[in-house]
N, C-alpha and C positions, 0 to 999 in steps of 0.2 A: 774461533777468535783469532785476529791477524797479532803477528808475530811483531810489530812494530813500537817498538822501546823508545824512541822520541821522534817530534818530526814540528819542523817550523813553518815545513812547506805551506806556500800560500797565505800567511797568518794562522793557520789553524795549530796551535799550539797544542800538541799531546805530549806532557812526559810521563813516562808508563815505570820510569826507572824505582825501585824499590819497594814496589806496588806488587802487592800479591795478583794471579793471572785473571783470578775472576771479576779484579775490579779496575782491570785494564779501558785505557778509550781505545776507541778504534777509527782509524782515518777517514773521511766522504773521499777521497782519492786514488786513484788507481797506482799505486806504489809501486814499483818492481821489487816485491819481494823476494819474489825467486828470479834467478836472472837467465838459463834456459835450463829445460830438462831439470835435471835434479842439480842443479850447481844453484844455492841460493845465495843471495846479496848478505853482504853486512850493512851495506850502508849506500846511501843517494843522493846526489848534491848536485845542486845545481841553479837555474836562475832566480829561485822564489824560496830558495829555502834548501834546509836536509832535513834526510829521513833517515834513523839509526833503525837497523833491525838485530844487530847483532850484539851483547854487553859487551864481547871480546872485540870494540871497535879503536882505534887508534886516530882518537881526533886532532891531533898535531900533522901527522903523517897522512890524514884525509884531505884537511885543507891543504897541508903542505902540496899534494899531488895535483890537487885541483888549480891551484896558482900554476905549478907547472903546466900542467895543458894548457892554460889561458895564457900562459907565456911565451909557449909556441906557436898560438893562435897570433898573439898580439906583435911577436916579431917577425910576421910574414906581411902583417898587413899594414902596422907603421903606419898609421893616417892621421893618429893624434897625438901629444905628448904625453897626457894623461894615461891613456892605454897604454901605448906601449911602453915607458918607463916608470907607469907604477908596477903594469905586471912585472916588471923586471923585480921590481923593488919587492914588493910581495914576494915573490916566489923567495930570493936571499935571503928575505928576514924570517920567512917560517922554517926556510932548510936551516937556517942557522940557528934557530930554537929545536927543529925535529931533533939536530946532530946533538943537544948539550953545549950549545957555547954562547946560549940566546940570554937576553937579559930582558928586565921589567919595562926598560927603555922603548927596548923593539916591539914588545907591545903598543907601548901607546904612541908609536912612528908607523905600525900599521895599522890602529884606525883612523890616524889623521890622513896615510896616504889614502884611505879604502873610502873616507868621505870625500876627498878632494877628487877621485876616481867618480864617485855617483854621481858628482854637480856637475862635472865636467868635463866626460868622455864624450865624443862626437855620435858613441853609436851605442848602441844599448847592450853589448857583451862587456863593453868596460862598465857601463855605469852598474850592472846587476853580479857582475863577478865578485866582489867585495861580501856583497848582502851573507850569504851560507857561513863564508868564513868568518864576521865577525859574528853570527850566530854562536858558532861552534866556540868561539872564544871567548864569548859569554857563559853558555851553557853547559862547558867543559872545560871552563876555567882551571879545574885541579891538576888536569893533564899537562898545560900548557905553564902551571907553575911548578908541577915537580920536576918537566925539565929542566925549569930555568935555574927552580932554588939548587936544586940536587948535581945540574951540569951535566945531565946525563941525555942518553940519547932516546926520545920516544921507543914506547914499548916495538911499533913493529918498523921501525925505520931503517932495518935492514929487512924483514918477514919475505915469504913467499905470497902475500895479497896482489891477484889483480885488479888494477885501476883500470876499468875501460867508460871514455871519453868519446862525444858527439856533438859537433857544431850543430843548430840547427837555428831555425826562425818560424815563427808561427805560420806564415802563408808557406814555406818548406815543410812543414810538416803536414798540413791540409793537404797540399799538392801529393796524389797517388804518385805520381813518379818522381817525388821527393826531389824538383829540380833545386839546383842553389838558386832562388828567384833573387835574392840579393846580390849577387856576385852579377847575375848577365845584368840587370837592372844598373849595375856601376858599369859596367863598360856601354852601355850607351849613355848614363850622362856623361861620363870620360870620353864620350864618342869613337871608343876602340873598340869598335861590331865584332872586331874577331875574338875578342876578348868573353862579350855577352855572348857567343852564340857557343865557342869552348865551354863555359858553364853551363850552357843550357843541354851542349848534349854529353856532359858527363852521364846522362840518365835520361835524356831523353832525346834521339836521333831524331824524331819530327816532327823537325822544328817550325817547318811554314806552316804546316799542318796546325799544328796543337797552339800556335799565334794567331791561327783563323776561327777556329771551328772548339773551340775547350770551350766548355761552362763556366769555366774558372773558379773553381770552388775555393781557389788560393786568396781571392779578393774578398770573401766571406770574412776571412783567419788574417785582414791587414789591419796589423792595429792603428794604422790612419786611419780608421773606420770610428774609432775609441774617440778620433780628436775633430775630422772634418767626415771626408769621404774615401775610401779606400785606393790605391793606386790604380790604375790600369793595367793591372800586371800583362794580362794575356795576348792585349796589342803591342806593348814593350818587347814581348817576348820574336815578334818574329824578323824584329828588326835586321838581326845580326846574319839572319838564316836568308832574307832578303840583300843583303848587303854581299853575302857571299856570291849568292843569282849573280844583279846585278853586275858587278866588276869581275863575274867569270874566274873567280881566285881558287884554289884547286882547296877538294874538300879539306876541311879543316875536323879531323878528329879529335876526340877528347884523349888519345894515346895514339903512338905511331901502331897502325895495325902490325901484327906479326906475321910472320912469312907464314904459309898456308902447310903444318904439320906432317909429317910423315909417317904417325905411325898410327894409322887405319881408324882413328877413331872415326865418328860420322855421327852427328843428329840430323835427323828426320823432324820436318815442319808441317802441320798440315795446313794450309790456309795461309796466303798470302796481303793481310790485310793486318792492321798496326799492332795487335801481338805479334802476328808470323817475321813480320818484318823489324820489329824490336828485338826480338829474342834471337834471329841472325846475325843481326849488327852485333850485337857486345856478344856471341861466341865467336864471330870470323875476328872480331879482332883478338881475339887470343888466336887466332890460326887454327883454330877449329873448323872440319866441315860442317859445313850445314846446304843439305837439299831442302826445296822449298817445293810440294805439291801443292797446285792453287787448279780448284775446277774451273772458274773463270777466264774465260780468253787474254783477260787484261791483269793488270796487276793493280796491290791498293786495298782489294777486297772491298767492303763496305764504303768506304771513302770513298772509294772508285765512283759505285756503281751507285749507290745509296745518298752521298751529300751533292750538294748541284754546285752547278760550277759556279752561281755567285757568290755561293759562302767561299769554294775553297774550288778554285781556279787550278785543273789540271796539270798545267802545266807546273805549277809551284809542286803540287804536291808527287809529280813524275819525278821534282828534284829530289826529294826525301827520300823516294824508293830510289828511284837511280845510287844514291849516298850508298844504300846496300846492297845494291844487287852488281854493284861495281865492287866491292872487295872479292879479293882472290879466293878466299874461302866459298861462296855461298853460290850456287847454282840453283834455277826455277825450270817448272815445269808446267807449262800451263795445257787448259783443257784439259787435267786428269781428275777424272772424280775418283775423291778414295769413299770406296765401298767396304764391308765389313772384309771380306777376303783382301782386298786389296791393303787394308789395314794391317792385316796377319805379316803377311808379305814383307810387309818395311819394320814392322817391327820386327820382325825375325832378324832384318839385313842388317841393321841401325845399334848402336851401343845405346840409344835414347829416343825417343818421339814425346815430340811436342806437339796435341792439339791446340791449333788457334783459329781454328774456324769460325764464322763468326753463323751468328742467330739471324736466319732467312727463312722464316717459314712464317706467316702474318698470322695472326691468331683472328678469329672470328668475335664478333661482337654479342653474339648470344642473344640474337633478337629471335621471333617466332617467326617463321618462312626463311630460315636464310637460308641462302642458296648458295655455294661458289661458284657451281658450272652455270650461273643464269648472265645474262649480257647485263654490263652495267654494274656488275659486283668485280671490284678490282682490289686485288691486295696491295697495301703499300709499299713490297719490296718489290713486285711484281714493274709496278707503276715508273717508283723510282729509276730501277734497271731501264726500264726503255727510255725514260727519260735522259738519263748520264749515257748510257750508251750511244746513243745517239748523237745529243750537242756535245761530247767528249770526244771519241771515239769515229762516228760517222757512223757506226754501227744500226742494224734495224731501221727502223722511221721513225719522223717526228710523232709524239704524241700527243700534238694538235690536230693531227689525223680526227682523233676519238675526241679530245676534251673542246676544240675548241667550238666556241658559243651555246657551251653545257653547262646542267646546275649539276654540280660536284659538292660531294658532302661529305668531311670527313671525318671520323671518330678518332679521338684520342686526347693525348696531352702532353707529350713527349717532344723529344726534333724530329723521331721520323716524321709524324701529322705538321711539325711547322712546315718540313720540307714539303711535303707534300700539297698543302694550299698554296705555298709561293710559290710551287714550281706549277700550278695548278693558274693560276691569276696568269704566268709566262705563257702558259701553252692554250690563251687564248678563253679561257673557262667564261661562260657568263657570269654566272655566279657562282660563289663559292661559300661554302658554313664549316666550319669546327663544330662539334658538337662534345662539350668537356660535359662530366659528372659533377668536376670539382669547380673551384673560384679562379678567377683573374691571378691571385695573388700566389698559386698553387699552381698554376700552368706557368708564369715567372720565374717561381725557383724550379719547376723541371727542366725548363730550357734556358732563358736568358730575358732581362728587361727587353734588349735590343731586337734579340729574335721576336717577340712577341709584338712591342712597337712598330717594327718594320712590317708586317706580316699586318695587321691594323692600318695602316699607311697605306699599302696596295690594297687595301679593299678586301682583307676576308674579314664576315661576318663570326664573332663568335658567340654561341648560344649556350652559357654554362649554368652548372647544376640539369643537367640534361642527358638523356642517354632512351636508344631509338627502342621499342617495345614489338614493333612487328615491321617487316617489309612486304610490301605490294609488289606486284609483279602483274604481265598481262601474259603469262606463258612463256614469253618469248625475252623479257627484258624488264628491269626493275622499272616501277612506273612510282612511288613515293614510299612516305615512311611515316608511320608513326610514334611521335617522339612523344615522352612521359617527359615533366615540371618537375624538377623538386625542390625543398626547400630545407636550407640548411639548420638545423637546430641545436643550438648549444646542449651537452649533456651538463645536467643539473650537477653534476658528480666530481666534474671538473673534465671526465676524460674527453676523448675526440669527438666534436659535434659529428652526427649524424644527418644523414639525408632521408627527408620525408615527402615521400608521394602528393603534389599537390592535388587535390583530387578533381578537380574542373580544370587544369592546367593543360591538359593533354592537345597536342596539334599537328596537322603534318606538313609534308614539306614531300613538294612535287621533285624530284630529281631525274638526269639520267645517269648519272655513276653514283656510287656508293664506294669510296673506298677507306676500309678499317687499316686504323694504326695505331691498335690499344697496346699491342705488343709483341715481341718476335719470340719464338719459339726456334728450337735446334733440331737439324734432321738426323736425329740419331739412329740412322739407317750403318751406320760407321762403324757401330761399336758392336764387336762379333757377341753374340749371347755367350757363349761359353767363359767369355772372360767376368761375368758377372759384376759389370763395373757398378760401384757405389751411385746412387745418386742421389742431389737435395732435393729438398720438397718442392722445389720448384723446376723438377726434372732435369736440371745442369747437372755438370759431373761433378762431382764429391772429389776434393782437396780439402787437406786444412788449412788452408788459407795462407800459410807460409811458406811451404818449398813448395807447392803446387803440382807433386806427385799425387796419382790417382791411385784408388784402390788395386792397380793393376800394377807390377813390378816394372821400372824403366816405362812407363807412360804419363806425360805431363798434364795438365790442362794448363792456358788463362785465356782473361779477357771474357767475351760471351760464352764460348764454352762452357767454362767453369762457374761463371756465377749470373747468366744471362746476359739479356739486352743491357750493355753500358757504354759508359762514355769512352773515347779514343784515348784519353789521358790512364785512365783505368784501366784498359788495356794494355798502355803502354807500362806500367805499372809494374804491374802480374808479369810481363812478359819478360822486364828486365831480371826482375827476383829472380824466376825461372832460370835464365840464361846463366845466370850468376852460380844456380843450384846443380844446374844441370853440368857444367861449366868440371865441378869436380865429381860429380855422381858416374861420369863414362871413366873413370879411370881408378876412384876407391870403390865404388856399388855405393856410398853412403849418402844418405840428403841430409846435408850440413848448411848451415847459415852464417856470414860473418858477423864479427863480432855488429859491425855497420849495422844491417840490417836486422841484428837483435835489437838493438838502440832502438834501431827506427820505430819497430814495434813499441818499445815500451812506452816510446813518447806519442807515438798515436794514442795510445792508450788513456796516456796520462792528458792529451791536449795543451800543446804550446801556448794557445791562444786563448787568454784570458776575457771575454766582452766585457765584462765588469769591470776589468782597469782602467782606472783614473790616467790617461795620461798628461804628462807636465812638462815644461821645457823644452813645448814646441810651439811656434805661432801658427793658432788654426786658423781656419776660413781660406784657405789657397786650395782655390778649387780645381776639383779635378781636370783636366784637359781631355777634350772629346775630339775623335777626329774626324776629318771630313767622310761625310755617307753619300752617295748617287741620291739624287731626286728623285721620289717617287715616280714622276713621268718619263724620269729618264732610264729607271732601272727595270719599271713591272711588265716591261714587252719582249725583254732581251735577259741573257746571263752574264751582265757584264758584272765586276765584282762589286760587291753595295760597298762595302767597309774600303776606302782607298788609303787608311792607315796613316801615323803621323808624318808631318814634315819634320826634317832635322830640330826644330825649333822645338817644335811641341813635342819631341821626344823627349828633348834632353829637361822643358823645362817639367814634364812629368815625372820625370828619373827624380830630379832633382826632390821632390815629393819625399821621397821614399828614408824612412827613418833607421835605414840598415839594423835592423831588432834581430838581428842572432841572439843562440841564448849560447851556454855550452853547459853540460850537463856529465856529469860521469859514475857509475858504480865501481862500487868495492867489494868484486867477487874473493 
């Protein structure tokens, strides 16, 4: 039975107060009962409501603290009069009730200020800051009068309770590396790029990168989505990281790096691709060493070698790794593969190791005859590598060598298989197939509407509900394929519709390459057996998911590593926490978390982003702003970049879009 004594959260009204335990309700919510380890909450507040878990709670002194935070929020940011001088006014009139000198008066002066806050704050931390408190002031009325009648001070308004407070916003909280999407998103409509792009790499260093090539899961969690259609966050986003390019301005950090430390400490990186390269950046700016081993000639990792240069154009993203591999801290080593000994080695040397290698091994499609070693069976990291290296790099040869005026057929449903038919249509292919299991609408959300659109536009075929049954070969080279129909069928039962064999459906498909991109697998050739490292069921390394220590004492994971093939943003994610864990773990031994990144968790937990809200007091129908794409004739022969991003105009009038929905929220450890 959960331990939770009232809660308004969300509308769902439990008061559990006076009620014997067996006949308690119990919340649909993910509550921070406990707040880490054995340290449990009394209490939860925040934009939708409170949650009391403790009788010993002090509702005077709960809202009183929470006005404070929102007071310090709202005097930094000064944009409306309503926020900023009701918070004012709030916070006075409850300290002045917490202290004993409060009257019936200042009651009913703070719900008139806390309604005149909801109608008419510019941003949604004023309009919802009020809502908990005048809860509490309903609901805990006795509290807030035996102050007033008595003149006395709330029970813990001096106490030893910690208040810990978190700004956040719902596409902030979607977003894996918890960027302030609100904050860069106001410096391009204020058109002050240094400003957006300062917010963007408070937590996330790359920045042309993750403006090109993100999924954008942030755009899911906007609640423009509640009213018209969701912002453009993730073209927003590279604006400022372009504007720095651009005008040649010297890197602009989210803190002045510090001088490069002297007293011996040293993280080890392995893998130089946007974990390895995130988890660098935010320790060299503490002046931490960090070596960077990368078995690859180049730097990037996966980005490098793996996305083509129309999504995400070299040279931008040279900038991102240059950004770190220029601080005074951080040295690379390229062309070194760490092998299981070679592993021993650095960790012996090292106060900490972080793997961030990414997942390169293609996994096979499980059809009957498959072959690797046969001509014509090509992996898709195999593919991709000669492909980037080559129009990147200069490296190897073209792979129009092989593909061009070939039927090419690719398995999967992910970005490697997008990458791979559009770079496949580039390098001359006559024909080209996808071959998905699942739907249109399910290869969408694995990658993107635009990825999938664009990729349709140049001409690949896709054939879903599908997946190949045997390969043909004439000894020497794959000659077609036999591909199985299926048909999707609702389960009666409600759960996931199933795939059913059509039984005359079957047909084949003449090719010369076959190349699989169901999905990448990790070479854990690295990892010494003797060290018995944990792993998940899906053969990545075992973390809990928090400090991103491995069953191995001082050894990390993130990003593919740690939880397989993911996205760059996800990585960047993982890698930051890490940095941050690691950051104090070379100098106590301990894996510790701030108070920040407890928050974060519990608000992932709980979910910022409501679908079901109503929203009000905006004019909908202002639609999205798209930006210019290359013509199909003009982009599917060449790597020139498709996405050519907005112009000033259409930046700022997309910003403009954006309904700044922070929330702030805080527990009472």
């Amino acid at each position: 039975m959960a331990k939770l004594l009232f809660s308004t959260w969300r509308d769902e009204f439990i008061d559990n107060r006076g009620k014997p335990s067996e006949e308690w309700s119990e919340s649909g919510f993910k509550l921070p009962e406990t707040y880490h380890g054995e340290r449990e909450s009394k209490a939860f507040i925040g934009w939708d409501g409170v949650a009391i878990f403790d009788e010993d709670i002090d509702a005077v002194v709960l809202a009183t603290q929470y006005a404070a935070q929102y007071q310090e929020y709202s005097e930094a940011c000064g944009r409306c009069a309503p926020g900023r001088w009701g918070g004012r006014i709030l916070y006075d009139l409850l300290d002045k009730i917490a202290r004993g000198e409060g009257s019936h008066d200042d009651i009913a002066h703070l719900k008139e200020i806390s309604q005149t806050m909801m109608v008419t704050s510019k941003c949604e931390i004023g309009r919802t800051v009020p809502k908990p408190i005048l809860d509490l002031m309903e609901h805990y009325k006795e509290q807030f009068n035996t102050c007033i009648d008595a003149q006395i001070q709330s029970i813990h308004y001096e106490g030893d309770i910690s208040y810990i407070a978190k700004v956040t916003a719902p596409c902030t909280d979607m977003c894996p590396a918890h960027v302030d999407i609100p904050a860069y998103i106001e410096g391009v409509r204020d058109m002050v790029f240094t400003d957006s792009l300062a917010a963007t790499r408070q937590t996330m260093p790359l920045a042309h990168t993750c403006g090109r090539v993100c999924p954008h899961p942030c755009e899911d969690a906007c609640r423009r989505m509640n009213l018209d259609e969701p912002i453009s966050i993730m073209e927003l986003k590279r604006l400022g990281a372009d504007y720095e390019t651009d005008h040649e301005i010297p890197w602009l950090h989210p803190v002045e790096p510090k001088p490069l430390r002297n007293d011996g400490k040293k993280v080890a990186i392995i893998g130089a691709g946007p974990a390895g390269l995130t988890a660098a950046y935010y320790l060299a700016l503490e002046g931490i060493k960090v070596d960077i081993f990368e078995e690859l000639p180049v730097n990037g990792g996966e980005v490098a070698v793996g996305v083509p240069e129309y999504r995400m154009p070299v040279d931008k993203y040279n900038k991102d790794i240059d950004l770190v591999l220029e601080l005074e801290a951080v040295s690379i080593t390229n062309n070194c593969r760490v092998d299981a000994e070679k592993l021993k080695e650095i960790h012996e040397e090292y106060d900490a190791t972080l793997l961030g290698f990414g997942a390169r091994l293609s996994k096979k499609v499980r059809a009957t005859n498959e072959n690797p070693d046969m001509h014509g069976y090509w992996g898709a990291i195999e593919m991709l590598d000669k492909v980037n290296l080559w129009h990147k790099y200069g490296i190897g040869s073209p792979a129009s060598n092989e593909l061009k005026d070939k039927t090419v057929v690719c398995v999967g449903g992910g970005f490697t298989s997008m990458d791979v038919v559009r770079c496949s249509i580039r390098e001359g292919a006559k024909k080209v197939i996808m071959l998905y299991r699942r739907d249109e609408k399910t290869i969408i959300r694995n990658t993107t509407y635009e990825e999938y659109h664009e990729a349709v536009e140049e001409g690949v075929e896709f054939i879903f509900h599908s997946s190949i049954e045997e390969i043909y070969d004439d000894g020497e080279k794959l000659t077609k394929l036999k591909v199985n129909k299926f048909d999707l069928v609702p389960d009666p039962n409600g759960g996931r519709a199933q795939l059913v064999k059509q039984e005359d459906g079957d047909f084949d498909i003449e090719i010369d390459y076959l190349i699989p991109a169901v999905s990448q697998s990790l070479d854990l050739q690295i990892l010494p057996d003797e060290w018995n490292i944990e792993m998940t069921s899906w053969n990545s390394i075992l973390t809990n998911g928090k400090d991103y220590m491995t069953s191995h004492e001082g050894l990390f994971a993130a990003g593919d590593c740690e939880y397989g093939p993911m996205t760059i943003v996800n990585a960047v994610g993982q890698a930051r926490r890490a940095a941050s864990v690691i950051s104090r773990y070379i100098y106590d031994g301990k894996c510790t978390l701030l108070d920040d990144e407890i928050m974060e968790d519990h608000l992932s937990r709980l979910r910022v982003y409501d679908k079901k809200e109503k929203v009000t007091g905006w004019m909908p129908g202002i639609p999205r702003v798209e930006s210019e794409k290359l013509g199909v004739d003009e982009r599917k022969t060449n790597n020139k970049e498709v996405n050519l991003g907005f112009t000033g105009e259409e930046a700022i009038s997309e910003a403009e879009r954006c309904m700044r929905c922070y929330y702030i929220s805080m527990v009472a450890v």
